[in-house]
N, C-alpha and C positions, 0 to 999 in steps of 0.2 A: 240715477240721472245726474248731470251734471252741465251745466255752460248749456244749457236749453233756454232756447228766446220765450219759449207759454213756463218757465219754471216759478216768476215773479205772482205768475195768476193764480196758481195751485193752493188752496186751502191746505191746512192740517189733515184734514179729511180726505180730499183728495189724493193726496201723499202714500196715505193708511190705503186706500182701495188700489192703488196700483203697486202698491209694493202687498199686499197679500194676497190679488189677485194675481200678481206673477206678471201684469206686466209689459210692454216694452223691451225683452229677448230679442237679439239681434238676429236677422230671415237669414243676413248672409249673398253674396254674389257671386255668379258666378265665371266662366272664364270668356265668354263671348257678349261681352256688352254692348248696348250701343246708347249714343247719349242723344235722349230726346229734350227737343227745347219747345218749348211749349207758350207758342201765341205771342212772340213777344214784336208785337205789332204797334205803328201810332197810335192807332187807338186805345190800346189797354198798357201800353209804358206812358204815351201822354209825355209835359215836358222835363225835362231837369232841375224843378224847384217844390219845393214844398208843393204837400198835396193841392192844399187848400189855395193856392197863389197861381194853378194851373189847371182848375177845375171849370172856369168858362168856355177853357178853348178844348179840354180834355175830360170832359165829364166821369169817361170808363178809365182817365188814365193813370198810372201809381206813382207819376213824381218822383221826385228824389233816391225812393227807395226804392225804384223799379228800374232807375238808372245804375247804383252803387250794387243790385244785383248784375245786372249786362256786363257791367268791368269784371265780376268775379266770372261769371257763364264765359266770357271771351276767352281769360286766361284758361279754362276749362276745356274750353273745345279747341284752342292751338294745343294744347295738349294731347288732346282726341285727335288732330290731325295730324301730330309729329307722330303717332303712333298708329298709326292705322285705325284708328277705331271710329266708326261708322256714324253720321250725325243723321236725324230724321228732325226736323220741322216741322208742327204744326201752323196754320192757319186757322182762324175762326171768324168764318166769313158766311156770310146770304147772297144765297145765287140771284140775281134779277129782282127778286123780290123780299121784305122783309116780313112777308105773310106767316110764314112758318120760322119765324125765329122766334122760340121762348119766352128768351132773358129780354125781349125786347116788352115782353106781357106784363113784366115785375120792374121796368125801369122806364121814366117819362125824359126823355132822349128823339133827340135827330137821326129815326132810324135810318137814311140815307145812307150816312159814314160807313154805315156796316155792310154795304152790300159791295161783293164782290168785283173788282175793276177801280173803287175809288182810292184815292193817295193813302187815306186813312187807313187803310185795311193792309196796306203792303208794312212787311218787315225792316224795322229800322236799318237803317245802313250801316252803322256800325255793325251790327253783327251778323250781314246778310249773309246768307248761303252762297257755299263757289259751285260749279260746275258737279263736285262730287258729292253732295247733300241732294238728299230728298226732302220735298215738300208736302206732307199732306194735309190736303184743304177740306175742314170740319163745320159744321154748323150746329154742334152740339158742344155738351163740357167733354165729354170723352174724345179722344183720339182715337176709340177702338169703336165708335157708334158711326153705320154709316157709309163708313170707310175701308178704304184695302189694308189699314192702318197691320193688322194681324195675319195677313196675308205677309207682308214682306220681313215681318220679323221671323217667321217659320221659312221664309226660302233662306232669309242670309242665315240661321240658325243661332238666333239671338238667343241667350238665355240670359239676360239682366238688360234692366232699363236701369239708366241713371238720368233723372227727370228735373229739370230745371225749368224756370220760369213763371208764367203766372197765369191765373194768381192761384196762392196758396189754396185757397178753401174753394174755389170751384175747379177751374179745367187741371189746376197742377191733382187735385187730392181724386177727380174723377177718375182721373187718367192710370194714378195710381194704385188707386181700388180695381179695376177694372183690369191692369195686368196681376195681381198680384192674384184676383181668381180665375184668370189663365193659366196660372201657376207660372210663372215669370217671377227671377230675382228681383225687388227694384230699390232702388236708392232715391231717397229726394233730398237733395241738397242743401240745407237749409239756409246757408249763405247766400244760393243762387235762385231763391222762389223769392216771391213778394204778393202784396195785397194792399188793397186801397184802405181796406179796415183792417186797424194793429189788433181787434179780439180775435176777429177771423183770421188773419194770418195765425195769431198763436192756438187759436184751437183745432187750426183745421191742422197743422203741423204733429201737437201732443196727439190727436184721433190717431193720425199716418203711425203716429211714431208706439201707440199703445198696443194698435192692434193689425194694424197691414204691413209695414214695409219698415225698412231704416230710413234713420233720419239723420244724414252725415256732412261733417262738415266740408266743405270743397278741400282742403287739405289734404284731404282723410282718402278723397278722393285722385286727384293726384298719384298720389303715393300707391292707391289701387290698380291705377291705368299703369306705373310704370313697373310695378309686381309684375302686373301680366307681359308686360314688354322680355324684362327681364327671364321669366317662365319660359317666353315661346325660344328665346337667345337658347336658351340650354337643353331642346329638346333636338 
């Protein structure tokens, strides 16, 4: 382990069981990626200031840190687009009604905002979708429940996600879990997730990162979209 955001949290203990149990092994990526962004909607990025200073008008929303990831996810996907590689969009919305929403059971909230059609629920404009991104619209954590979500990663012949946005411990680590027993490469970014809560952000990250998927810096990332660039140049 090294320059991990949950590394601060880690006991002695816990140290000792991931280094004897083996581990955090990197899955690995493969040559057909496509980079999922996941929810980053008014109502769950909310405004550009500390959490707490933005929680009357943004209850679901992650403040400052849910901004400073959007700057990194933006340079991330001009980079996805100077290179061909394919963006997919979730939403997490309630059709008509918020009878069958969840997380609306576990949180005392204006289920209103969340139902599909209102401002709240559209994706921020900084980093809206163009003409060549798909959108698909969820009303659960998963992007794969529900949805054609899996359907159109087997037509474009996706074999890696690289997963950004939020939040960490629900729809980013669902989403995650979920291709990774598809058997799908995935990467989750961890410059470019975020969460309202800093334990759950760093636990739900260290889970991703111990036992499901990689957990890699946008950097790291980069330099993997333009490998593959590079790759297809020489065939």
């Amino acid at each position: 382990m090294s320059n991990h955001t949950w590394e601060d949290a880690l006991t002695s203990v816990d140290r000792l069981v991931i280094e004897k149990g083996g581990y955090g092994n990197k899955r690995g990526l493969g040559k057909k990626p496509v980079l999922v962004i996941i929810d980053i909607q008014h109502n769950y990025v909310g405004a550009d200031k500390p959490i707490d200073e933005q929680l009357e008008e943004w209850p679901s929303g992650g403040g400052e840190k849910a901004w400073a990831a959007i700057r990194k996810i933006k340079q991330l996907k001009e980079t996805a687009d100077e290179l061909g590689i394919p963006t997919i969009y979730t939403r997490n919305v309630q059709k008509k009604t918020s009878a069958f929403d969840s997380f609306a059971v576990k949180a005392k909230r204006d289920n209103s905002k969340y139902i599909d059609g209102r401002p709240e629920t559209q994706i921020v404009d900084e980093l809206a979708p163009t003409e060549k991104d798909m959108v698909v619209d969820k009303s659960y954590a998963s992007a794969f429940f529900g949805t054609p979500f899996i359907s159109y990663l087997v037509k474009m012949g996706v074999d890696s996600l690289i997963i950004v946005g939020g939040s960490t411990s629900g729809c980013v680590r669902a989403t995650a879990v979920d291709a990774v027993t598809h058997n799908f490469n995935v990467a989750v970014v961890e410059d470019c997730v975020y969460d309202r809560i800093e334990l759950s952000h760093k636990a739900g990250l260290l889970d991703l990162w111990m036992k499901y998927c990689d957990v890699l810096p946008s950097e790291e990332i980069h330099e993997y979209f333009n490998t593959l660039k590079k790759q297809s140049e020489r065939v």
